[in-house]
N, C-alpha and C positions, 0 to 999 in steps of 0.2 A: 503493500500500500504506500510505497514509499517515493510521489510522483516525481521528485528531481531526480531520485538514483535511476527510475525507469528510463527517467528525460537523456540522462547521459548512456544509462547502455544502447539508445535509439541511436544518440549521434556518433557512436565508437563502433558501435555495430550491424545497425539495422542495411544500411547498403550492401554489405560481405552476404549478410545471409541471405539478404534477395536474390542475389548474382548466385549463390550456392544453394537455392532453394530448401532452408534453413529455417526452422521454426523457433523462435522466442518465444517464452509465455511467461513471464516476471510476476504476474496477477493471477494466481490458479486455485484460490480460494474463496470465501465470502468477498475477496478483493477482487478481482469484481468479476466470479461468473455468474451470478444469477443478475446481475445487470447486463451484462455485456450479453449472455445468450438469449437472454430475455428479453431483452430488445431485439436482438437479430429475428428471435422468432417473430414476433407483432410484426416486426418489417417485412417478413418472406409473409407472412400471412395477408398484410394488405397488398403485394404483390397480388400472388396467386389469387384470392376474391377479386380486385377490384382492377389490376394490370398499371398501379401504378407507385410508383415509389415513395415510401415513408416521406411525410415531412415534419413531423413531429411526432414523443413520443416522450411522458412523465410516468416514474414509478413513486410507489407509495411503501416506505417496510413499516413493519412494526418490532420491537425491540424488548429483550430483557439480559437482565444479570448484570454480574458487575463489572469493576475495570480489568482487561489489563495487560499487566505488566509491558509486558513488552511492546503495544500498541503507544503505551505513553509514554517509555523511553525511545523511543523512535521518532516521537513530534516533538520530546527533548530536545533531541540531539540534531534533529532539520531545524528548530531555531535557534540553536546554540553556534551554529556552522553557519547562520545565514541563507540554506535554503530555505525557510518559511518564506520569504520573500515571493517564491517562483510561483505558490502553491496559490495565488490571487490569478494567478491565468486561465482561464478555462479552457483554453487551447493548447495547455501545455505539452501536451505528448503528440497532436497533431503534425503533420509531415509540413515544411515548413513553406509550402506553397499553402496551401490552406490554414495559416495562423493569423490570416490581414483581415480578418470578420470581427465586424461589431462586437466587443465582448460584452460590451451591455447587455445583450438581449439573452446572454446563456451567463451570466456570473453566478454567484451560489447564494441563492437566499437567505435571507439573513431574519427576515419578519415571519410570523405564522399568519395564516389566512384561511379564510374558507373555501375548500372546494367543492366546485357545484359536480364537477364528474365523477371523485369521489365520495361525495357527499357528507365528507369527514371536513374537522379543523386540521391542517396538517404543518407542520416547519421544518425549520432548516435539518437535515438528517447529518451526523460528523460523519459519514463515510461519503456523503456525497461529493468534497471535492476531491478524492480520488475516483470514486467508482465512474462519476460524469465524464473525466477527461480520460479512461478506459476506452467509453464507450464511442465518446467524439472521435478516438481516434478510428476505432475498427470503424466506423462510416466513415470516416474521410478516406483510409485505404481502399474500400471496396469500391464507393463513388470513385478515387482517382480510378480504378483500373477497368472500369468500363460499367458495371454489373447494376443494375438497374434495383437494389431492392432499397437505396436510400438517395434519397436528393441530393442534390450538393449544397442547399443549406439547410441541411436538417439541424435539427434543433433536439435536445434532450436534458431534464432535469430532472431530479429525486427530490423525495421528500420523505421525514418519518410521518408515522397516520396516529391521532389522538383519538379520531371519533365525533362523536354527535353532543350538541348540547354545550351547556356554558361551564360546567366543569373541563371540559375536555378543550374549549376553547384557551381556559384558564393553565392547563396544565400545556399549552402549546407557547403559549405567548412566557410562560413560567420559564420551561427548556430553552426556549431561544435566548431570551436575556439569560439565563446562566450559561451558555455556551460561547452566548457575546464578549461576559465579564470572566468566564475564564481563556479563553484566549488572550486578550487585554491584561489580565496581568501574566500570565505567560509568557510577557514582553521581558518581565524582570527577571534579573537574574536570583535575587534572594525567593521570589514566589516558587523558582524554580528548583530551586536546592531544597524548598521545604514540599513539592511535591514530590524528588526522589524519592526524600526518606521516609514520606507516608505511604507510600504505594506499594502495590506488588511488585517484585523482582522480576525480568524479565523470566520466563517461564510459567510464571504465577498467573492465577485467577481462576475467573469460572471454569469449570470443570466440563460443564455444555456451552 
């Protein structure tokens, strides 16, 4: 899940393996195959029904258990080196012909809102800004190389799902401002020393 190191094995490597017909998979977990095939499915699906290629496409997860470990020494250690900087690009892992698009219109939401198609309050999910620039990238490869099952400016975001009613509005608008304010102090380096030594070790936590 670690989108600047993926960013550099792209530019050290991804041309050799093209030429060599060479498969990389750097994301082969919750990072991000049920986004990234999940989306590819919806796409070949509105293919085939309707003969024409995806132009948008949002997921919704829903979530439990606790931290860790090594998820949160790893966003450590990207802002401790200066990568967190990269991680504001939504186009980060995209082929570098297709990185000159609006980033406004795909950036990582930051507010909860109501959705009318999911019919849930839903906000910003923390796996989305990797799981989103996974996904952006597998469309911008297939779109460059001819294959009709996504637009070339497709569009895709994530979200976590709360549900119906004002509690669940409350506990949307709740998570986002604490995912705000703890990013924000994440900034610091004391914030940071005292989430090491609270946390789990890397290897540690939920056990599902």
């Amino acid at each position: 899940g670690e989108t600047p190191w993926v960013r550099g094995l792209i530019d050290r490597h991804h041309a050799q393996a093209a030429k060599d017909g060479t498969r990389i998979i750097p994301c082969c977990g919750f990072d991000s195959v049920p986004s990234d095939l999940g989306t590819w499915l919806v796409a070949q699906a509105m293919q085939q029904q309707h003969g024409k290629p995806c132009v948008s496409v949002k997921a919704c997860f829903s979530m439990r258990g606790g931290l860790n470990g090594g998820t949160l020494a790893s966003a450590l250690n990207m802002m401790e080196s200066g990568q967190s900087k990269l991680l504001a690009d939504p186009f980060l892992l995209n082929p570098a012909e297709d990185k000159k698009r609006n980033r406004l219109e795909q950036a990582d939401p930051i507010a909860p809102h109501y959705d009318t198609d999911f019919d849930a309050w839903v906000g910003p999910f923390v796996m989305g800004p990797v799981n989103t620039r996974v996904v952006r990238r597998s469309a911008a490869l297939l779109a460059g190389s001819g294959e009709k099952t996504y637009a070339r400016d497709f569009c895709y975001q994530e979200y976590i799902r709360f549900g119906k009613g004002v509690f669940a509005g409350l506990m949307a608008a709740g998570m986002s401002l604490g995912m705000g304010a703890g990013q924000a102090a994440m900034l610091f380096k004391p914030v940071r020393r005292i989430a090491r030594s609270l946390a789990p070790a890397p290897g540690e936590g939920p056990s599902i």
